[in-house]
DRENKOLLO-191244 format. One line per 10 residues: number of its first residue (from 1); for each residue y, x, z negated of C-alpha. Coordinates in Angstrom, 1 decimal, padded with zeros to 4 digits, always signed. Each point is the difference from the previous one (the first is absolute). Last residue first. Example, Ala and Ser with C-alpha at 12.3 -4.5 7.8 and 13.67 -1.06 7.14 Angstrom:
BEGIN
2 = -001.1:+013.7:-007.1 | -003.4:-001.4:-000.7
//
This chain:
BEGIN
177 = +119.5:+053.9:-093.9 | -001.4:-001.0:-003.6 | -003.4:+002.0:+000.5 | +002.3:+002.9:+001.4 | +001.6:+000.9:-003.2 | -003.4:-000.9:-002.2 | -001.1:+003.2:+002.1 | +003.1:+002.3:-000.1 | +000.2:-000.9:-003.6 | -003.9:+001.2:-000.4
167 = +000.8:+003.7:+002.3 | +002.8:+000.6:-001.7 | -001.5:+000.0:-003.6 | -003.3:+001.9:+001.6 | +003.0:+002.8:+000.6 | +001.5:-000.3:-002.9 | -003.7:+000.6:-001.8 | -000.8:+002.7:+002.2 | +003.4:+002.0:-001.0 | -000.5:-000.6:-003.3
157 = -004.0:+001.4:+000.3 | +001.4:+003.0:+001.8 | +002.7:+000.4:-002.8 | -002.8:-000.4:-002.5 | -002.1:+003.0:+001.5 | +002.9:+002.6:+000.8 | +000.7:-001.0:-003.8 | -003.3:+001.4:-001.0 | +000.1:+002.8:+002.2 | +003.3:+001.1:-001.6
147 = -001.5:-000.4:-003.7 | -001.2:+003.5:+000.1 | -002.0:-000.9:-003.4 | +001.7:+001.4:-003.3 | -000.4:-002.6:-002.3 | -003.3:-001.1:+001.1 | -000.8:+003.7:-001.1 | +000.3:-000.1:-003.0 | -002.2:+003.1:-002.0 | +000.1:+002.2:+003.3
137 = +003.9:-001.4:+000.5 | +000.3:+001.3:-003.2 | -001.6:+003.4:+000.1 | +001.1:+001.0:+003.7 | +003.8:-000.9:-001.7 | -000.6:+003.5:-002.2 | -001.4:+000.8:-003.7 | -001.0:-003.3:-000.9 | -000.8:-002.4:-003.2 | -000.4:-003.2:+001.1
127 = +001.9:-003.1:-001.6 | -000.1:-003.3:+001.9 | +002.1:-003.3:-000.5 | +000.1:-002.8:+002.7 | +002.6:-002.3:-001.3 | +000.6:-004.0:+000.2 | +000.8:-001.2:-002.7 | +000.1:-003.6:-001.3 | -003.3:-000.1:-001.1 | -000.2:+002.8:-002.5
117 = -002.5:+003.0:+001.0 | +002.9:+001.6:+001.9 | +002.0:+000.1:-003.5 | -003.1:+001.8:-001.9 | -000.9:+002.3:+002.9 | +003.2:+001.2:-000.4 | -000.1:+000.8:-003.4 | -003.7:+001.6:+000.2 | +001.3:+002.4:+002.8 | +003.2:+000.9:-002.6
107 = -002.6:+001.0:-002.5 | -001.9:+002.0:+002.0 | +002.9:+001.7:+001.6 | +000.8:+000.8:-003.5 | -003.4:+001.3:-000.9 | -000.3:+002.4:+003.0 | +003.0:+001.0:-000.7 | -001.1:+003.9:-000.4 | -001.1:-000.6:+004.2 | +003.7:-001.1:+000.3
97 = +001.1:-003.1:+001.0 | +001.8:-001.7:+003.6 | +001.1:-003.3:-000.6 | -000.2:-001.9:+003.1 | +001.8:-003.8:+001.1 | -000.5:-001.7:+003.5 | +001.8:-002.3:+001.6 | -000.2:-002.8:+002.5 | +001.1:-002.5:-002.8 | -003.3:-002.5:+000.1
87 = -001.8:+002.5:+000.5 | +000.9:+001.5:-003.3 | -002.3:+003.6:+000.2 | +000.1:+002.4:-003.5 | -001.4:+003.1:+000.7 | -001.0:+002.4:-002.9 | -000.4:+003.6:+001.2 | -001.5:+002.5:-002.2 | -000.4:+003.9:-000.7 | +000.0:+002.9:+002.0
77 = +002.5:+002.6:-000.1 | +002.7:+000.8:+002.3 | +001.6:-002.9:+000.6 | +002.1:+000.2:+003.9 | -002.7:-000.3:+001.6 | -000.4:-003.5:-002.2 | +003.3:-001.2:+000.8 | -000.2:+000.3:+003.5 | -003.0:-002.2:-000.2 | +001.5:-002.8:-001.9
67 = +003.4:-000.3:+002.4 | -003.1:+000.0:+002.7 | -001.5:-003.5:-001.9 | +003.0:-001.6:-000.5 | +000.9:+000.2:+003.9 | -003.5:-000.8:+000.8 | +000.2:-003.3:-002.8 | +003.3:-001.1:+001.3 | -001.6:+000.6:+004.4 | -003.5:-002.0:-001.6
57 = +002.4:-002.8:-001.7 | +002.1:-000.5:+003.2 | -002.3:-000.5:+002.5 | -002.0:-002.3:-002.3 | +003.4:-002.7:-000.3 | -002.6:-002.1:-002.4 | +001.0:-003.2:+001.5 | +000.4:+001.5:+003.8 | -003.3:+001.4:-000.9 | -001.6:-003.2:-001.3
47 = +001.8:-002.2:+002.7 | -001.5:+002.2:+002.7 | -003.3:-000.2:-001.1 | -000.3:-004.0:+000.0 | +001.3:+000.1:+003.3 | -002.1:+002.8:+001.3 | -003.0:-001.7:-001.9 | +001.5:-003.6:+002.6 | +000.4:+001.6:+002.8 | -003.4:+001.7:+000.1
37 = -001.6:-003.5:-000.4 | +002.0:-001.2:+002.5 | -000.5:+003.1:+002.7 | -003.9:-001.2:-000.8 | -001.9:+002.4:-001.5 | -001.8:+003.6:+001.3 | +003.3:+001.9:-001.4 | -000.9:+002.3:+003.2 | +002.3:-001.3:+002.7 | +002.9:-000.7:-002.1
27 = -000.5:+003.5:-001.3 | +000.3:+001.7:+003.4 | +003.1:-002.3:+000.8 | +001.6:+001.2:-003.3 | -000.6:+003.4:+000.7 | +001.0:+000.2:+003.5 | +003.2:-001.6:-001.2 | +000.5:+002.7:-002.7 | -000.6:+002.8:+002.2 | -003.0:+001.9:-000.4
17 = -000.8:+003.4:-001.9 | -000.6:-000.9:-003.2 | -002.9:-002.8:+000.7 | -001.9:+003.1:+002.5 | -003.1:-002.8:+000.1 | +001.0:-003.3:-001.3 | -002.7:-000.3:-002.8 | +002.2:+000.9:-003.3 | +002.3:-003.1:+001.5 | -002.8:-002.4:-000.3
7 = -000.9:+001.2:-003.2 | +003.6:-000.7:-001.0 | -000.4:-003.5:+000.5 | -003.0:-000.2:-001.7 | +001.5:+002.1:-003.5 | +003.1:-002.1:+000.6 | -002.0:-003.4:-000.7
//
């Protein structure tokens, strides 16, 4: 469902550089489905991310994510990161190791793994062994996508789907009148 809505918004020639009622309008235009149909995935989307509050996980797991980096100039040596991701929390948990604790971070990796294997967990666990940030968010990076044209692109499809709402009570309005 978002991966067609989204399409639409890929194809709205110079997207990033309209306002955000000339977006919605353009998209509206180029869904190709009824404005009902539309309403209702907007509807259905909208609930997920107002559910899953997306905004603010991508800003928690950026703001983790940087703290990480500035870290890791700050490490000389090379050696390994082990990231520990609650989603459930907004945060984020690293243990930088040594290249000599190769076997320790090892350990610690298969630990974690254990717990996020168990059902009522919900972790992402990763360990990668890195010299810089460019390494991680080579090895991962879904974790460190410029998540600002993503949320451009679900506050368009909010602000379609309250507009769609308006437009169906303004209807069934006037059909009692």
């Amino acid at each position: 469902m978002v991966a067609s809505l989204f399409t639409v918004l890929d194809n709205i020639p110079s997207y990033h550089n309209l306002e955000v009622t000339t977006r919605v309008d353009t998209f509206l235009e180029k869904a190709g489905q009824s404005v009902d149909e539309v309403g209702r995935q907007l509807e259905r989307l909208s609930k997920i991310i107002k559910r899953l509050d997306v905004a603010k996980l991508f800003s928690s797991f950026a703001s983790s994510l940087k703290i990480i980096g500035d870290e890791i100039k700050d490490h000389d040596e090379a050696g390994y990161v082990l990231l520990v991701i609650y989603p459930d929390d907004d945060q984020l948990e690293y243990t930088i190791f040594d290249n000599k604790d190769s076997n320790i971070a090892q350990d610690k990796y298969a630990q974690q793994e254990n717990i996020a294997a168990s059902t009522d967990n919900n972790q992402i666990v990763a360990l990668v062994f890195t010299s810089s940030l460019e390494d991680v968010k080579a090895a991962y990076p879904n974790f460190f996508a410029d998540s600002s044209k993503f949320i451009e692109h679900l506050d368009t499809l909010l602000i379609a789907e309250r507009i769609i709402q308006k437009s169906v009570l303004k209807r069934i309005s006037s059909g009692f009148f």
